[in-house]
N, C-alpha and C positions, 0 to 999 in steps of 0.2 A: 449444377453448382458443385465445384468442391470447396472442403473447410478443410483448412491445416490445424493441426494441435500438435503441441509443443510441452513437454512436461519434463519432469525432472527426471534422470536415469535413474535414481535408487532414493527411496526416500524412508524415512524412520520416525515412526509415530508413538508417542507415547511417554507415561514416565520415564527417565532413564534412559531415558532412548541417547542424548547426548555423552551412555560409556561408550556406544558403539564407534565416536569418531575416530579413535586410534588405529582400531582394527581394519576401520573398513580407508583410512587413508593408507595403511601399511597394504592392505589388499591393491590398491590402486599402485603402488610404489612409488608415493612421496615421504618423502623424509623431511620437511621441517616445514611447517605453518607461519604463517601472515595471519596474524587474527588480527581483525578491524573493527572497531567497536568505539566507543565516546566515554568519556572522561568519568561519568557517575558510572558506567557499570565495571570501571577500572580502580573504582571505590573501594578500599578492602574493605569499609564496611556496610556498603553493601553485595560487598562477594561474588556478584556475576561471572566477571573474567577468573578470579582465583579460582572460582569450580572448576574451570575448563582447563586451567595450565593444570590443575591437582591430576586434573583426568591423564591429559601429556604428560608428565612430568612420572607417572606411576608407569603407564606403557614409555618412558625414556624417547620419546617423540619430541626433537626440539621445535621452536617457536620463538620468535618475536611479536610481543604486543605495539600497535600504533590507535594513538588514542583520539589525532587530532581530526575528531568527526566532531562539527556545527550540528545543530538541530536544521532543518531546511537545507545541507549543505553544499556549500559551494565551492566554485571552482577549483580555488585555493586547496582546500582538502584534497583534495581527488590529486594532482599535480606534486604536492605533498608526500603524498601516499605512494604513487608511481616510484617516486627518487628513492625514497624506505626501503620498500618494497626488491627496488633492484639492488640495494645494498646488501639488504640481508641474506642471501642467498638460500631463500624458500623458493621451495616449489610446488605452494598450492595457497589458496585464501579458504581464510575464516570470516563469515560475514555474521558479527554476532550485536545483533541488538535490536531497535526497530527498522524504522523505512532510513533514517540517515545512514546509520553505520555499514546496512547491508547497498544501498544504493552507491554510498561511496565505494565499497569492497567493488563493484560490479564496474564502475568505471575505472578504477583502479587496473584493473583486471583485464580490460578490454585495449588499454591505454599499452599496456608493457605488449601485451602480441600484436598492437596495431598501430606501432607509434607514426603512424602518418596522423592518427586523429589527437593530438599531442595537446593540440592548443582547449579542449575537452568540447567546447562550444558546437565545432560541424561534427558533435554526436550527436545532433540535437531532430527529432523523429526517427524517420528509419535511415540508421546509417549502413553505409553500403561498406561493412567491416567485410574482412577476408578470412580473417581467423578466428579461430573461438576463443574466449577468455583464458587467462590461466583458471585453473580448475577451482571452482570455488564450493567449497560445505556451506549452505545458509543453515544459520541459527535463530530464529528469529525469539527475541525476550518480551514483543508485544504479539496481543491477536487482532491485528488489523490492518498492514500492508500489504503481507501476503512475498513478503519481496521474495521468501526465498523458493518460492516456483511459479515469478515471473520471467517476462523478457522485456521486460521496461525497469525503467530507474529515472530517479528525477533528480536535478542539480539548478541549483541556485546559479545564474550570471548576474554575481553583484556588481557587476559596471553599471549593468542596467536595470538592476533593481526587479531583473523576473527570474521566475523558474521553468525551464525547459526537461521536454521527456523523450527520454531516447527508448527507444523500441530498436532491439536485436534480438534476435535468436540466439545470438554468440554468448551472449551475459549472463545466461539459465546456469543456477547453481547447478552442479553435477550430484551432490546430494544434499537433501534438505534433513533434516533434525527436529521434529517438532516436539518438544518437550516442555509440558506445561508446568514441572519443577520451576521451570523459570522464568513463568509471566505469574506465578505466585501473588508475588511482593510488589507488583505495580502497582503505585498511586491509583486511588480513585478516579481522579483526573485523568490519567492514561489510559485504567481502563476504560474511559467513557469515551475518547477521542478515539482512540484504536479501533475500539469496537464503531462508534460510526462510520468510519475511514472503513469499515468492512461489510458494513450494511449499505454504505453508497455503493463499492463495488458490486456484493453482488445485485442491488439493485440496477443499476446503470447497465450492469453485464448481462442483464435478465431482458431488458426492453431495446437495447441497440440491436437496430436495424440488423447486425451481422452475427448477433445470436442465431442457434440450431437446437436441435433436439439435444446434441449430448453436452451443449453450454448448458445451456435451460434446464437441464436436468441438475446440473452443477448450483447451477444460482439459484435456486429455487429450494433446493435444499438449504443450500447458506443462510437464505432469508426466513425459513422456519426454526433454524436454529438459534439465529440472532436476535429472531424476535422473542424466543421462548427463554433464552441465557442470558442477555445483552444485560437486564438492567438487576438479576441477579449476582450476576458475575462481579458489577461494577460494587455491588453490596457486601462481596466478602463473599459469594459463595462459591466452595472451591468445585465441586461437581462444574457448575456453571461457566465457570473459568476454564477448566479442562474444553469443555465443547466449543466454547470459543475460540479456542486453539484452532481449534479441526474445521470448526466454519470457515477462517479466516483465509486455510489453506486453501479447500475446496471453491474457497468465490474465487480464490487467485487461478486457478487452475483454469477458471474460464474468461474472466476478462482479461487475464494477458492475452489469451487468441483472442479474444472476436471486440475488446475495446471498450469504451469508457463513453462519455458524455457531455451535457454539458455541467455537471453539477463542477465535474473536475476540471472540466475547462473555465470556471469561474471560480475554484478554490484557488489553483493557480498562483493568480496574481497576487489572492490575497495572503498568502505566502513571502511571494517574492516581494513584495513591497512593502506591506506591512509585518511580515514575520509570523505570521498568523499560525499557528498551530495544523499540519493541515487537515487532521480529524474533525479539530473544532469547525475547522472552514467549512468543510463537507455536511455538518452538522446544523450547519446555520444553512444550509441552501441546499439541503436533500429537498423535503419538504416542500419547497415554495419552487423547485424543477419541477418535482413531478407533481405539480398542479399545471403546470405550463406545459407539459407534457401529455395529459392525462388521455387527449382527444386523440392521439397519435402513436397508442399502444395496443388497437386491439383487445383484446378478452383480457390481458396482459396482469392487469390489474387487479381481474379477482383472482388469479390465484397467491399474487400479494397480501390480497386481503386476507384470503383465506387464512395462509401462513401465519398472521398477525392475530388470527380467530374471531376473525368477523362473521358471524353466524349466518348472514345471506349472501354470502360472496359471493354463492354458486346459483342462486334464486333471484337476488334482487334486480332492479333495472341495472344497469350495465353502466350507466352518469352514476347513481346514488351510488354505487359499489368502489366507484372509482375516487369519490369524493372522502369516503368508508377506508380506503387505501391509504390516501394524502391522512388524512387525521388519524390513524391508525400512527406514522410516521411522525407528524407533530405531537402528538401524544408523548411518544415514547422518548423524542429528545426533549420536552418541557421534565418530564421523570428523570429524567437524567441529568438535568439541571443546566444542559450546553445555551450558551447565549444562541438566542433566535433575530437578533440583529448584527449589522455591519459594525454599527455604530459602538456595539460592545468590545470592539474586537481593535480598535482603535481607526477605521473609515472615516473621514471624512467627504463635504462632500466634492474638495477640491481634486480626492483623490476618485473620482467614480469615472471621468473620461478617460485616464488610465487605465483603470482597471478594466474598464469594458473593452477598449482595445485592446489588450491582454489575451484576455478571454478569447474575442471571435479568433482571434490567433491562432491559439492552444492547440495543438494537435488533436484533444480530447472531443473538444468543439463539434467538430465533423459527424461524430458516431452518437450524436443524438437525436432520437427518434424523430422528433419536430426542429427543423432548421430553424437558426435562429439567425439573425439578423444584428450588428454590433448596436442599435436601437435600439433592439430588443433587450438586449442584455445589459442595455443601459439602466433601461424603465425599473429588468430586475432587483439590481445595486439600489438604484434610488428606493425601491419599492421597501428595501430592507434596512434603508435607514434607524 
């Protein structure tokens, strides 16, 4: 068997870590930034984007800001973005914010070296790009997409009401910036969405099929961290928040190689249809996956538990342990106070035959432990009314 793995060429961890982008884009010989980011962290008050032009503007590195990133975002953006982009006459991106801002940067990106894929749509799985992106720094301001050392991005086709995920190699930020200066100031709310949206992956990254030794080693660490910070972090505490950061990175490092599931094959739609937040999504149907899953993961489980500090993880029967895992996970999102139904999120039940064909769809779909069936994933949706 071989495994590919795919990481960022240079990355930068820590406080402060975001003075080094001047130096190290002057090192690479660019001269003027694309920063891509959404409307509230171009707030002056609340100062995201000013930090970072303060940074350029001190090293005399010019930049254009573009702010038109959606939450979930769509086509429109991205399209948008390309036209800017080619106007302004930069030659590098800045992808700073969470999953929207860095996901649009990445298609943006991919769009201006590849403009056969113009229409953004047939980006949609693995697109058979030719060239690599223009070079993009990810910044990321939440701890839970992980975007800026994946090779995936997701985008909203609001013609038709879903969200599709493109997988390239070509998209991988050139350097990342992980600096928890700037997931500080996040909403409670965000911190609690983010962080599930980081505790699916690395759990999803941990149990698919196409995990290895040095994924597992990856996601396995993420999911000790996330259990042990997650619901601290979301509480004000700043230690807790920092590790967050570094979780979020580390699970990214391993499910952008080896893939995702069905929790995210079924967030999805609820995204693209009904707007759903997609941490919240991931949030409401971690949990009730991997009860559906639990039979079809091997040992897998207890070191889940473990991580979580289930004191027989490693002793008890091998079903209680796993059941010990799942509630471990519904535990810690009821603490966190994320809706545990569809129904909260605005579902109805006219909208469940969609959304089930959505799902078996999904790219993500495929890389779940236990095949599922679009019946299956029906029963699910119903199940979580």
């Amino acid at each position: 068997m071989v495994y590919r793995m795919i990481f960022n060429q240079e990355s930068y961890f820590g406080r402060g870590a975001v003075q080094n982008i001047p130096a190290v884009a002057k090192a690479h010989g660019f001269t003027k930034a694309f920063i891509v980011t959404d409307p509230t962290l171009a707030d002056p008050a609340v100062g995201t984007v000013e930090r970072i032009t303060k940074i350029l503007d001190e090293e005399e590195l010019p930049y254009e800001v573009f702010t038109n990133v959606k939450p979930n975002p769509p086509v429109e953006n991205v399209l948008d973005g390309v036209e800017k982009f080619k106007e302004s006459g930069a030659d590098f991106l800045i992808g700073l914010g969470g999953g929207s801002p860095q996901d649009t940067c990445k298609g943006i990106g991919i769009i201006v070296t590849n403009p056969e894929f113009g229409d953004v749509l047939s980006l949609e799985g693995v697109a058979d790009t030719k060239n690599p992106s223009v070079p993009i720094f990810g910044v990321p301001t939440t701890a839970g997409t992980a975007s800026e050392t994946t090779i995936n991005y997701v985008i909203t086709d609001t013609a038709n009401q879903r969200k599709f995920v493109a997988v390239d190699p070509h998209d991988i930020p050139v350097v990342a910036f992980v600096d928890p200066d700037l997931m500080d100031g996040m909403p409670r709310a965000l911190k609690v969405a983010t962080g599930l949206d980081a505790l699916t992956h690395a759990i999803e990254g941990f149990i698919t099929p196409g995990g290895w030794e040095l994924s597992d080693a990856l996601s396995l660490k993420a999911i000790e961290m996330i259990a042990q910070n997650l619901a601290k972090s979301a509480e004000g505490d700043v230690p807790a928040g920092e590790n967050m950061a570094y979780a979020s990175y580390i699970t990214g490092m391993a499910y952008s190689n080896v893939g995702l599931g069905l929790v995210h094959g079924m967030a999805h739609p609820l995204g693209g249809r009904l707007d759903v937040p997609h941490g919240v999504a991931n949030g409401i149907l971690l949990a009730p996956v991997m009860e559906y899953n639990k039979e079809y993961t091997g040992e897998k489980y207890r070191d889940i538990a473990h991580a979580f500090g289930v004191e027989d993880a490693y002793t008890g029967a091998l079903d209680v342990v796993r059941d010990e895992a799942v509630q471990a996970v519904r535990d810690l999102t009821a603490t966190l106070g994320n809706p545990t139904t569809i129904s909260e999120v605005g579902a109805t039940e006219a909208d469940l035959e969609l959304l089930a064909r959505d799902a078996f769809a999904d790219v993500c779909t495929p890389g779940n432990p236990r095949p599922a069936t679009e019946a299956d994933i029906l029963g699910m949706y119903t199940a979580l009314m």
